[in-house]
BALO-943900 format. One record per atom (N, C-alpha, C): residue in three letters; x, y, z. Coordinates in pm, whole numbers, plus 50000, padded with zeros to 5 digits. Layout:
BEGIN
alaXYZ...
//
This chain:
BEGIN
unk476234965448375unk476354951048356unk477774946148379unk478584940048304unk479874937048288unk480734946448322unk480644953148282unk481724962948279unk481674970348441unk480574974148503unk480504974248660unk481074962748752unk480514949548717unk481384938848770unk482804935848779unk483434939948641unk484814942248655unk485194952848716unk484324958648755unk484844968348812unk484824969548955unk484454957749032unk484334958049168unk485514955649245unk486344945249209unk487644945549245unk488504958949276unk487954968349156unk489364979849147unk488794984649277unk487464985749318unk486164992049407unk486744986749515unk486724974949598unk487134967449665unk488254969949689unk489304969449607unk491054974849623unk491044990649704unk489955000049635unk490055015249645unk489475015549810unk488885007549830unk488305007549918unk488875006150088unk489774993250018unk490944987350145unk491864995850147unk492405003050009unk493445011650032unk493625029650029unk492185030850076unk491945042750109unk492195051449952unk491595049849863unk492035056649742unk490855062549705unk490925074649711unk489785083049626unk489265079749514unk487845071649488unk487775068649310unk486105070449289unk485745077149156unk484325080649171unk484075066749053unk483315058449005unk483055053848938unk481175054448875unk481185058948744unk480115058748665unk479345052048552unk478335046148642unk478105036648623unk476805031048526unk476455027948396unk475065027448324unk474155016548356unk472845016048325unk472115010048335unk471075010148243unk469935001648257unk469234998648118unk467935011048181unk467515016848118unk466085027448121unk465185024448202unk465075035948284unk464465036248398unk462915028848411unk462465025448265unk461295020948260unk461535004748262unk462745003048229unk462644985948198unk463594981148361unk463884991748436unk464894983348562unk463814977348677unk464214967448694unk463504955648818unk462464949148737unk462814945848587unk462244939248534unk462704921848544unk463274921448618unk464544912048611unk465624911448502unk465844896948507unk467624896548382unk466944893548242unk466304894348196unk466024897448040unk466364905447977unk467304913248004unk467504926847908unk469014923347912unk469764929247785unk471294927047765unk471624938647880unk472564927747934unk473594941448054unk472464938648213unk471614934948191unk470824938648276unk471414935748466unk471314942448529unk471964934748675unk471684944948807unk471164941648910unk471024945249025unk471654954549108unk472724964049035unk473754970149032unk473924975049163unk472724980649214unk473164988249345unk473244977449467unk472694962249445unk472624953449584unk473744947049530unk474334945449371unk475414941949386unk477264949749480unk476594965749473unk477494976949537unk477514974449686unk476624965049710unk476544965749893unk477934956949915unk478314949349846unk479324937149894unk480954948749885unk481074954049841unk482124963949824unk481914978249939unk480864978350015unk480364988850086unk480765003250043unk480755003949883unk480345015249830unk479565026849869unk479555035349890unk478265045049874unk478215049849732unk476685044249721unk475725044249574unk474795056349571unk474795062649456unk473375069249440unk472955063249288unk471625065449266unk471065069549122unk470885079749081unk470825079048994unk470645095248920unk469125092648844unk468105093348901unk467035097048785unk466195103948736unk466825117148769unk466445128948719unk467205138848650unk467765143448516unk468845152448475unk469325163448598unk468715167948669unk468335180948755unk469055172948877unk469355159948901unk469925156449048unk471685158648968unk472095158648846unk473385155148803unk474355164648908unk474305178248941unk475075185248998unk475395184249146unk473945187149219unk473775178049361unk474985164349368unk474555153649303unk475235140949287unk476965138649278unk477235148649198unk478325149949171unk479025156249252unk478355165249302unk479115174749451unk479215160449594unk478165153649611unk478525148749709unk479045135249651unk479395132149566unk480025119149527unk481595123749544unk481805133149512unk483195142049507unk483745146549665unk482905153049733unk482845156749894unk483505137549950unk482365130149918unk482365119449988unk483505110049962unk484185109449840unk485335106249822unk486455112449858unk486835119249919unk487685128349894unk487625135450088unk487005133650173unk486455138850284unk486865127550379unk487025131150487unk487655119850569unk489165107650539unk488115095750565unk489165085750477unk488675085250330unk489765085050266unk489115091650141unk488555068650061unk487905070149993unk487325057949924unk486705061249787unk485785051549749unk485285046949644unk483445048849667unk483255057149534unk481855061249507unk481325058749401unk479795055349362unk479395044949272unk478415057849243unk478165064049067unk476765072349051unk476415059948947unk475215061548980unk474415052048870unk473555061848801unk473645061048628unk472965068548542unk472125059748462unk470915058148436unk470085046648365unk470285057348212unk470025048748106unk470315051248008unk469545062147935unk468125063747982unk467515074347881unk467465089147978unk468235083648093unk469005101948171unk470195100348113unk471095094548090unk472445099547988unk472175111047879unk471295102247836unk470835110547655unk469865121347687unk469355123347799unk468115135147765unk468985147547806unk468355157247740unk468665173547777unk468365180647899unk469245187547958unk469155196048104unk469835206748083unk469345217548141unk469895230248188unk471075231848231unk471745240948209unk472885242648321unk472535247448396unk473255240448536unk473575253448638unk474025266448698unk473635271748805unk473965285248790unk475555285548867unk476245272048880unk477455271648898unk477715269449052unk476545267349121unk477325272649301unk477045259849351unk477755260749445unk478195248149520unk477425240749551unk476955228649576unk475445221649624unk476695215849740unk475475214449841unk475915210849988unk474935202550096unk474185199650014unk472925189150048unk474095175550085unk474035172250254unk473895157950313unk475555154050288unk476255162450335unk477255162650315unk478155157050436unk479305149150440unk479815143050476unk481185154850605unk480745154250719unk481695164750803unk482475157050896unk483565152050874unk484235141051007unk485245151951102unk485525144351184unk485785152851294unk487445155451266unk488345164351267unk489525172551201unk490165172051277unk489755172851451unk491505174951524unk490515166851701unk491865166351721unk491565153751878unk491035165251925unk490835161852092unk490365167452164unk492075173252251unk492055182352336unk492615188152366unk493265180552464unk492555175952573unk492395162652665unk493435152452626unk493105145952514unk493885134352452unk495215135752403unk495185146652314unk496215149552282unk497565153352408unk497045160252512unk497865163652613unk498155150252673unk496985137952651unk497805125052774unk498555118252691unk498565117352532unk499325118552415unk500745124552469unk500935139352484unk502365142652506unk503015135752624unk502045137452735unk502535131352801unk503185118352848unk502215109552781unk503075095252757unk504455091052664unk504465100652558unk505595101052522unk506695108352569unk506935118252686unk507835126852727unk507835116252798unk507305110052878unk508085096552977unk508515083552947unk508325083952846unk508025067652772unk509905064052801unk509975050852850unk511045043052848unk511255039252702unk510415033352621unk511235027652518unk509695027952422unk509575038652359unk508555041152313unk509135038852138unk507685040252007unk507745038051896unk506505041351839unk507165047251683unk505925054151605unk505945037651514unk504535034951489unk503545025751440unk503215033451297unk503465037451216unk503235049151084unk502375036850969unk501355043350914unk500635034150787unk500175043050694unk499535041050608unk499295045650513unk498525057750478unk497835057550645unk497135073350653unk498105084450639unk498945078850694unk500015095350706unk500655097150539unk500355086650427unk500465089350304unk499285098750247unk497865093750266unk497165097750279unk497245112450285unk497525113650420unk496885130250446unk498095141950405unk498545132450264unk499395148250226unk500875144450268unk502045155050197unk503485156850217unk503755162350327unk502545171750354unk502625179450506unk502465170050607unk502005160550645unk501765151750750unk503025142950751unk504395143750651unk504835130350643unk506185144950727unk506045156450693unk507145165250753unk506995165650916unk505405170350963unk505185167551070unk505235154151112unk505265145451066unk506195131351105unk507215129751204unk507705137051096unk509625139151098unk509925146451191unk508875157651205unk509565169551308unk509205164051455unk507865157451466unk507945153551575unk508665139151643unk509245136551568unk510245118751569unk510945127151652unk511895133251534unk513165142551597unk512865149351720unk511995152151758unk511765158951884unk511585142452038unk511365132751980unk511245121252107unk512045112652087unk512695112051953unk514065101051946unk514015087551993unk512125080251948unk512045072051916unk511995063651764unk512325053251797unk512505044851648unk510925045451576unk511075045851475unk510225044051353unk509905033351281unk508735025151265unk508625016151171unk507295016251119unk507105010450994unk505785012750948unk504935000150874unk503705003350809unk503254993550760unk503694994450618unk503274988150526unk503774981350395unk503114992650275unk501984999450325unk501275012050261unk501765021250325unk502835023550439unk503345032350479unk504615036950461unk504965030850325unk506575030450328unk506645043250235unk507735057150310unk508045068150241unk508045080550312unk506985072950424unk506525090350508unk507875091650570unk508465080450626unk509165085150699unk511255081650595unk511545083550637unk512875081750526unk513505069450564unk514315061550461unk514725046150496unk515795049850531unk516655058450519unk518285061250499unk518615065750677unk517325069450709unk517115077250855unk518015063550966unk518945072051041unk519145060251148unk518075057451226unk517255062251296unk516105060851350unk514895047651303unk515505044551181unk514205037251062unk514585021751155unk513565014851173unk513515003651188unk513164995051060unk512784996550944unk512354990550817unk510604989250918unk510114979750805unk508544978450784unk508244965350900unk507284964850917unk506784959151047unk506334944450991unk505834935251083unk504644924751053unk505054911750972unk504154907850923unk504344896350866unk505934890150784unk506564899450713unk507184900050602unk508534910050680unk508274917350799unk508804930450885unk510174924450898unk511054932750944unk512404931650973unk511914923851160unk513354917151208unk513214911951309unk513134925051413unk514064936251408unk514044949351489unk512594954951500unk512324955251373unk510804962051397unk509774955651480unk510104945251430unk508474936251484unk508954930951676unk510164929451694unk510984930951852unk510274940651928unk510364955351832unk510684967951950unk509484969551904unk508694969051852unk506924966051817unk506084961651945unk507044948051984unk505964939052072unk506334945252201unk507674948352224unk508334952652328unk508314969252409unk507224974952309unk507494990252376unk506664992152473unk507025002752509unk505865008352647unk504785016552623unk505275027552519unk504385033352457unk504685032652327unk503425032652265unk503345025352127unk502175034052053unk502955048451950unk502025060151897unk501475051651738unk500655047251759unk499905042451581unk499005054551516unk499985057751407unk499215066951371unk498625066151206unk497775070151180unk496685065551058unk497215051350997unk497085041051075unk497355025251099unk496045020151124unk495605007351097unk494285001351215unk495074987851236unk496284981451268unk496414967651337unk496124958351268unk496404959551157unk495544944851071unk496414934251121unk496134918651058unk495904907651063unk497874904051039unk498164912750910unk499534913850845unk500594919950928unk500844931351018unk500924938351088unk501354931751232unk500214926451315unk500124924251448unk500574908451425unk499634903751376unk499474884551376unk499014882651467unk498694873351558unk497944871051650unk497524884151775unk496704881551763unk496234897351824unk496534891652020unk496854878152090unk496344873152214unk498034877552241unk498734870852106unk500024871852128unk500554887652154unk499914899652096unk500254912152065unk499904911352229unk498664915452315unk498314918152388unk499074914752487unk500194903652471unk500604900352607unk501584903252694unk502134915252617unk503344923352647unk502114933952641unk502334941252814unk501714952952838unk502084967152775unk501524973952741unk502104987152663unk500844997252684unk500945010952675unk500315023552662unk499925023352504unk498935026852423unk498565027452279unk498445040152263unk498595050352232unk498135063352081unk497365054651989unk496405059951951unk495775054551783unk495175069651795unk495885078251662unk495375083651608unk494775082951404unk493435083051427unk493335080651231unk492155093751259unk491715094051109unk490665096251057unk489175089751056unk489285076451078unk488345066751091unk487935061851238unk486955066251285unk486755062851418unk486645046651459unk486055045851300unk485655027551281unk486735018951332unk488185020151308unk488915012451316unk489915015251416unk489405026351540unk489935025051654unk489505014751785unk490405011951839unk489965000451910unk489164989451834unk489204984351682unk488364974251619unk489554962851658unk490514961551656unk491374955051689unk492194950451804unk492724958051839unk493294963051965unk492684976452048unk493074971852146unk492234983352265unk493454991052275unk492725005352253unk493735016052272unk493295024452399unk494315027652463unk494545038152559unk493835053152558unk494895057152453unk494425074852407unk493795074552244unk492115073452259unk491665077252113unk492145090952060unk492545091151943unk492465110351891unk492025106351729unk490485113451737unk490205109151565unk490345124251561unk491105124551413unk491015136751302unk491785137751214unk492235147351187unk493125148851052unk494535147051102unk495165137251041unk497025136451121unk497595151751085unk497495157351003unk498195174750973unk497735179251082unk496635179951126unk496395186151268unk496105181351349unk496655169551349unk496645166551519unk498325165651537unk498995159651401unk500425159751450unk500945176151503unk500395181851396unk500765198551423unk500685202651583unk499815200651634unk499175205351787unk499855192251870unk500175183551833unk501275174851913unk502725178451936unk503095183751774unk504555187651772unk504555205151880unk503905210351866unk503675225651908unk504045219852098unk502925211152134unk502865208152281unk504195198952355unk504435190552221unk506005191052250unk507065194552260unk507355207052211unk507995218152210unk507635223552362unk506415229052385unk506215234052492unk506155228752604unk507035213652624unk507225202652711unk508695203152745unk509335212052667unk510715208252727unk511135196552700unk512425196152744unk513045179552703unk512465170252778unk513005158352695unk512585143852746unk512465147352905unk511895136953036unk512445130753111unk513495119453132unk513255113153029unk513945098853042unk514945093152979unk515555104152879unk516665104452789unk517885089452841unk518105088452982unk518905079752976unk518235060952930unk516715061952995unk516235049352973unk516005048252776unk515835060752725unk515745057552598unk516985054552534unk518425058252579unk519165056052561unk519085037452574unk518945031552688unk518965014852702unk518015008252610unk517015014352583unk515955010652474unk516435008752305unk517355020552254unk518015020352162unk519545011052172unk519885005152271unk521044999252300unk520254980652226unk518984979552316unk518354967352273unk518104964852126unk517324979252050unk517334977751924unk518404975551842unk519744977251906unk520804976551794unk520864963851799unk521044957751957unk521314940151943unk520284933051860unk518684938751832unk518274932951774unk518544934851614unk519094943251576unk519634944751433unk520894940451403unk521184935951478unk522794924151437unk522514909851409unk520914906451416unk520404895951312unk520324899651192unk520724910151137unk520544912850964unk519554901950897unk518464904150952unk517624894550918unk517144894450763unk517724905250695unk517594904050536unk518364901050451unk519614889350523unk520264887050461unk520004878950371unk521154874250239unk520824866250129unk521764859950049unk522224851149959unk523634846649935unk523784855949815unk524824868449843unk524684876849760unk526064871049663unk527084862249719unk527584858149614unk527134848749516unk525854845549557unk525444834749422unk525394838749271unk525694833649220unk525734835249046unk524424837148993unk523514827749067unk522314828849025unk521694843849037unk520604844348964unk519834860848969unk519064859149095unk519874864649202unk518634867049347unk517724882549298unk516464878149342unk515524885349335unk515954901949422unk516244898649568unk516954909449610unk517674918649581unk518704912849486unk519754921649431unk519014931149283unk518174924749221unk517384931149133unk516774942749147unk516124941349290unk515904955249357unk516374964249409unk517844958149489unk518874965349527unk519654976449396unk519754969149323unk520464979749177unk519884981749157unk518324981249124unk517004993349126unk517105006849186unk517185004349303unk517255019449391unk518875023349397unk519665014549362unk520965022549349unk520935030149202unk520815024249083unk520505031948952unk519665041148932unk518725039649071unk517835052749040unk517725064649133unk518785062749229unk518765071549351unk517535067749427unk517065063749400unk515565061649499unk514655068549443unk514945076349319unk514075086649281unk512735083149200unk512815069349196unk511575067149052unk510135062349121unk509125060549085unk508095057849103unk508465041449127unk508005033749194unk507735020449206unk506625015849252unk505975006849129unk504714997049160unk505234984749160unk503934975049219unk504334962249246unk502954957049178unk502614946949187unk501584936449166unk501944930049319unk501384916849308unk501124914449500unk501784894749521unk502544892549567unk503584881849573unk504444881649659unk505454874149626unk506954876349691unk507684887549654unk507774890249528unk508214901849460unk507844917849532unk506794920349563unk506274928549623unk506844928449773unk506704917749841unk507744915549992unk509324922849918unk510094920649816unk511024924749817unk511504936549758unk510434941249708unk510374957449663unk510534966349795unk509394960849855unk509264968650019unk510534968950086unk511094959450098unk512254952550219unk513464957250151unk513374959550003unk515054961249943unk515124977149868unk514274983149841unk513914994349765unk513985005449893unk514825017449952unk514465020350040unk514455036050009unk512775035850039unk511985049950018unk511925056450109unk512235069850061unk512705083750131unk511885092350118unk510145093750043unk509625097850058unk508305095750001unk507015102150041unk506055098950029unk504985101249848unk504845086149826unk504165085149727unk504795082249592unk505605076449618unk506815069649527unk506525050549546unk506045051249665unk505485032749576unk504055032449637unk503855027649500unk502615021749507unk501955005749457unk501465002149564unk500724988749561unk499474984949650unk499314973749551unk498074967449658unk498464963249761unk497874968549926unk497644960550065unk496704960350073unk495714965050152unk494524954950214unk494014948750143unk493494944350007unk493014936149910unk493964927349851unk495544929349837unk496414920649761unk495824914149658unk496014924449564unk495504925149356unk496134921949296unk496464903349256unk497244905449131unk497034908949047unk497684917748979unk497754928648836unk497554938648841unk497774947748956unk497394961848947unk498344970648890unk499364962648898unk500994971448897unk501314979548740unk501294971348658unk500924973948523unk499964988648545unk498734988348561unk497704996948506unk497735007448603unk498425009748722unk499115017848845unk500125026148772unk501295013948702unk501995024148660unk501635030648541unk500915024248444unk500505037248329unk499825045948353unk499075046248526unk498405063048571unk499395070348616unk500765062548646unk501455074748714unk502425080048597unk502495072548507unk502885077648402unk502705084948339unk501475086848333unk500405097048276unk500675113048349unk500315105248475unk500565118948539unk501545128948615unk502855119648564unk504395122448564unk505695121048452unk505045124948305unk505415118848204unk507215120748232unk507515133348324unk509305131048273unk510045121948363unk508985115848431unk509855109048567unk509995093248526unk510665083548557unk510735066248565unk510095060948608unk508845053048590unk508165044348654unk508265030048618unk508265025048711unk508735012048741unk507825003748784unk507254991248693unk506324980648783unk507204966948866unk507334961748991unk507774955148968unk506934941148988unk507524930948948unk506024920448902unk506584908248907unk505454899348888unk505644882748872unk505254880548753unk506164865948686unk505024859848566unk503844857048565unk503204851748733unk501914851948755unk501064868648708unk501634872848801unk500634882848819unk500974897748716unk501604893948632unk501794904648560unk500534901648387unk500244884348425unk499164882648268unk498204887648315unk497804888348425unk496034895748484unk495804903448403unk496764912048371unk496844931248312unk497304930648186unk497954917448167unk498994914148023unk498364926547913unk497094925447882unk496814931547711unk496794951947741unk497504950347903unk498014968847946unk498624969047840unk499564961047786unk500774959847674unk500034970047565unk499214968547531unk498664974947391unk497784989047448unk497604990147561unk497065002847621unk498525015747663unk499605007547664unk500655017547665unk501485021947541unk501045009947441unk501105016947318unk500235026047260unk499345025847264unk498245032447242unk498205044847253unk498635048347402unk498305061547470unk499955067147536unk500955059447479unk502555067447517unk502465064747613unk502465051247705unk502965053547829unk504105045647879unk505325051647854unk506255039747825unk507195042247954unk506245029148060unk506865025648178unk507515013648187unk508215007648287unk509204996448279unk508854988748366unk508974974848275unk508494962448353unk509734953948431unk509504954948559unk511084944848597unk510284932748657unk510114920248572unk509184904748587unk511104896448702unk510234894148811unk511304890048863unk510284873748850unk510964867248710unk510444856448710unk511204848548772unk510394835648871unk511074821348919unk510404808748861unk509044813848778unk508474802248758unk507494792548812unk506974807648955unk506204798449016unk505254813249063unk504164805349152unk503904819349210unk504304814749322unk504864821449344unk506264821949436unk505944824749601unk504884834249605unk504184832949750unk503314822849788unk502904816949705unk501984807349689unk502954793349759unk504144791049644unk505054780849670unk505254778649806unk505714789849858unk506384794749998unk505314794150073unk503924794150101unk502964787550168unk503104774550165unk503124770950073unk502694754050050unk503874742750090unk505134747550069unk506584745050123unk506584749850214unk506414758350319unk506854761350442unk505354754850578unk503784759750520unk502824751250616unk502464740250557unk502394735350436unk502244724650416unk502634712250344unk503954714250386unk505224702950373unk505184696650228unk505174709450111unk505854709350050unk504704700549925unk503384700949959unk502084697349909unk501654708249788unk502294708149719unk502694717949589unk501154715349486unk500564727949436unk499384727849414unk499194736949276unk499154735749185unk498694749849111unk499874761349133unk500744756849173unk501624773149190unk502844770149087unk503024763849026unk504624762648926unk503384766648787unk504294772248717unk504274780548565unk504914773448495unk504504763648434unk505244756648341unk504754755848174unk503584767948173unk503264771848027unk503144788948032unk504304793048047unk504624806348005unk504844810547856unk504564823147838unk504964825447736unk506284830547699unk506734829947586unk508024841947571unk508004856047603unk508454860847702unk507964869447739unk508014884547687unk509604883047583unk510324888547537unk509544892047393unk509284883047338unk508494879947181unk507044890347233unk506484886247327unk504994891247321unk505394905747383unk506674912147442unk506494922347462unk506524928947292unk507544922747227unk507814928847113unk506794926747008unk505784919747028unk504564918246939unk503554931347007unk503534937247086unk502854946247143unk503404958547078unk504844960747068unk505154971446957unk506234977447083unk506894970847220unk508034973247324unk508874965447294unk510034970647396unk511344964847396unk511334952647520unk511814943047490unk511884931047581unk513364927947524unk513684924147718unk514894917847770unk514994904847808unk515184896247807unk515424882847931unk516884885847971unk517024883848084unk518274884148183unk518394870548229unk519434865248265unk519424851948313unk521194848148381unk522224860248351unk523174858248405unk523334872548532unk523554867848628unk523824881748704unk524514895948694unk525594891448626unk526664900648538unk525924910248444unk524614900548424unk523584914948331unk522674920448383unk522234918248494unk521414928248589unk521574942348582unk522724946148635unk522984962748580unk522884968648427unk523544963348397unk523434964648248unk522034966648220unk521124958548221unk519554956748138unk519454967948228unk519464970248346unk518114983148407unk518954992548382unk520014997348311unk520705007348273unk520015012748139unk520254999148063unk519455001047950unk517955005247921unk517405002848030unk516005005548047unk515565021348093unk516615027348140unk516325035548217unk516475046548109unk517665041448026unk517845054247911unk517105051447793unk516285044147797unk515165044547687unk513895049847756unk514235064847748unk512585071247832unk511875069647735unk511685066747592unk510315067347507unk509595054147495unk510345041547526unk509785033447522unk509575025247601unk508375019647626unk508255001447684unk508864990647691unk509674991047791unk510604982247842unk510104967947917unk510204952847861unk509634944447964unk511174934548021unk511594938248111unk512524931348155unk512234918248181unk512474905948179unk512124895648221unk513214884648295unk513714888448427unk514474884948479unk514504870348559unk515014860848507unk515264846448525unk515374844048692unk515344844048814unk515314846848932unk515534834048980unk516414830149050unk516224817149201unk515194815549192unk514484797249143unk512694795649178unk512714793049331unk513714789249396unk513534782249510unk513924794549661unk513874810949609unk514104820449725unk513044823649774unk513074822449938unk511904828549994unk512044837950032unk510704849650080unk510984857450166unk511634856550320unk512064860950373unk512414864050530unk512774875750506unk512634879850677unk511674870550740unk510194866150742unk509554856150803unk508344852350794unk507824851350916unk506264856750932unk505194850351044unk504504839451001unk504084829251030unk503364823251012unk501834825451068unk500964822050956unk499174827751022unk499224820551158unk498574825451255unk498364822651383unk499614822251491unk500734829651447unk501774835351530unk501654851851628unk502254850851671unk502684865451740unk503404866351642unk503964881051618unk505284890851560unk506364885851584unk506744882351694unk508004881951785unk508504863151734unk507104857851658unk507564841651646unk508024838751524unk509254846251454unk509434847151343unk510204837451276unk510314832751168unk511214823851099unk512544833951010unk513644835451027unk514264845250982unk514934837150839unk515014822650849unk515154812450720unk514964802950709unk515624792050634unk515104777850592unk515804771850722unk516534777150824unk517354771650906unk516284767951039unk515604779351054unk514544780451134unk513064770151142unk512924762651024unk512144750651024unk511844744251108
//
């Protein structure tokens, strides 16, 4: 009933962002279901699972529990990994069954295809040993498939000494500190990235599909000619977008592996001098420092909040977001060096996940720092997490880069629609400070810049407890750079100058 419904979102989120999740699910007794809605809880559960494109089973026999569980587990966890729904009606919960004799059940099992074809992969090397001004496209698959896929990354970059940029679920595989790094691509992307994006010749996307955030106008992407790589796991989302050149579906560990091997056995570049002119262009395009910001202002810029984030923490801590402006500047200012250190919502953009993200990684990293970072909006979604991290010790740190508005919201409504302000200002907040400390945590408000360091200093050396920072922020900073919906990449607004 309820409690499945709330639960479709997380379903929906797990779903867009490739996250392994089994969910179990009750129902009213097998004798009273498709009676219609007369019964407490009562609800359509499995045609409600179609809108989330779940794969559902029932369970209504004690004797299917092991079967079920093997391929709910296989099927999550196999390919692109997602979200699986068992449905148990209530008088199979409670009845008695046998155990099993322990061995594997393998009934209808899920087998996707593991490594390219031999073919592809070779017109693969080959387009990159010639490529004039080629670029790795990196997303969230290559988080996905393991630490090993983010090394074979690396080894094969270093071997073609093209630039790197990635999507917004892809930030880590490859290292920020790297000269090679172009920052993150697309909507929200640095001006370099999203330039040498539109501009390459060959263009390797690997466990990426081209979304909407990413490309922006797909007529505009297309119109600069280029060679494509798409290698994923998902056959679904090759060519769903953009037409690619060289398909290779399988596992990135082994297909990068048998890429890096054949590049090796390629000898050097051909074209070392034209990649040389290719990297000459990318620098001119990075002398727009397009992330710049008035760092002498007095006021608390949101930027700099994040900036002494990753300087106080080496880069070393866990970082979540909730989904805003704030989240644009976690990505853009936080710069991750390796894989599985931030986590947030993309393809669904969830306000409030960040909170209940970080008390799993808390959980399952008790000596390490985890960090949510958040809005006043989107941090009440999750607000009563407050009493679930008391509860259960999970004492992670809240950095609320409040402005008082929802702030991505604002920045829509001020930038496409002249300033036609709607539902997005917060002008009945709570204390944010009081209700952390009514929860049984420590709460900060910050509001002079001079205390920025200070508070996340302070936060950092209180590992036992619940920290809610609540940092006073510029209401009026936007992100840049910006696409606007129905742009190319390349049609960017880099500030308020650009209007």
């Amino acid at each position: 009933g309820p409690g499945l419904t709330n639960a479709i979102t997380a379903m929906a989120q797990a779903r867009e962002d490739s996250i392994p999740m089994l969910v179990i699910s009750g129902v009213n007794r097998r004798g009273s279901l498709g009676k219609g809605w007369g019964l407490l809880h009562e609800l359509p559960d499995q045609q409600a699972m179609i809108a989330t494109l779940c794969p559902t089973r029932r369970i209504t026999d004690p004797s299917q529990v092991a079967e079920t569980l093997d391929w709910a587990f296989a099927t999550m966890t196999t390919g692109r990994p997602g979200p699986v729904v068992i449905d148990i009606p209530k008088d199979v919960q409670v009845a008695v069954a046998s155990f099993g004799d322990g061995a594997p059940q393998r009934a209808n099992r899920y087998s996707p295809t593991l490594r390219g074809t031999d073919k592809d992969i070779a017109r693969a090397i080959e387009l990159l040993a010639n490529a004039r001004a080629p670029i790795f496209y990196t997303g969230g698959g290559v988080i996905n498939s393991g630490p090993r896929a983010a090394e074979l990354l690396r080894e094969l970059q270093a071997k073609t000494g093209a630039p790197v940029t990635s999507t917004l679920m892809g930030l880590g595989a490859f290292p920020a500190d790297h000269a090679d790094w172009l920052g993150m691509l697309g909507m929200h992307g640095t001006y370099e990235a999203n330039m040498a994006m539109q501009h390459s010749d060959v263009l390797i996307a690997i466990g990426a599909r081209f979304d909407d955030r990413v490309i922006g106008n797909t007529a505009h992407f297309a119109s600069h000619p280029r060679k494509i790589i798409h290698i994923d796991i998902d056959p679904s989302v090759i060519s769903k977008r953009v037409k690619v050149d060289v398909p290779i579906v399988g596992n990135l560990k082994e297909v990068l592996q048998e890429m890096t091997a054949q590049l090796k056995a390629a000898g050097p570049r051909k074209n070392d001098a034209k990649l040389a002119a290719w990297w000459e262009q990318i620098n001119e395009w990075r002398k727009k420092d397009c992330l710049k910001y008035d760092e002498a202002s007095q006021i608390v810029k949101p930027q700099y909040v994040v900036q002494k984030l990753w300087e106080l923490t080496g880069g070393d801590a866990f970082i979540c977001s909730d989904v805003g402006q704030h989240q644009m500047w976690a990505a853009q200012f936080y710069k991750f060096d390796k894989p599985r250190r931030w986590i947030n919502s993309g393809g669904l953009g969830t306000m409030g996940v960040g909170l209940p993200y970080a008390m799993g990684i808390k959980k399952a990293f008790p000596d390490k720092d985890v960090f949510t970072i958040t809005g006043e909006g989107s941090i009440q979604m999750c607000i009563q997490e407050l009493s679930t991290c008391k509860q259960y010790d999970t004492p992670v740190k809240i950095v609320s880069l409040n402005n008082r508005y929802l702030g991505m919201v604002r920045q829509w409504q001020e930038l496409t629609y002249n300033k036609r302000y709607s539902s997005s200002y917060m002008d009945s907040l709570p204390d944010f400070v009081k209700l952390a400390e009514a929860f049984g945590h420590v709460g900060m408000r910050i509001e002079k810049k001079s205390d920025v360091e200070g508070a996340l200093k302070e936060a950092i050396r209180l590992k036992d407890r619940t920290v809610f920072m609540d940092f006073q922020t510029d209401p009026e900073e936007n992100v840049w750079p910006m696409v606007q919906a129905g742009k190319g990449i390349t049609e960017m607004l880099l500030g308020s100058e650009d209007l």
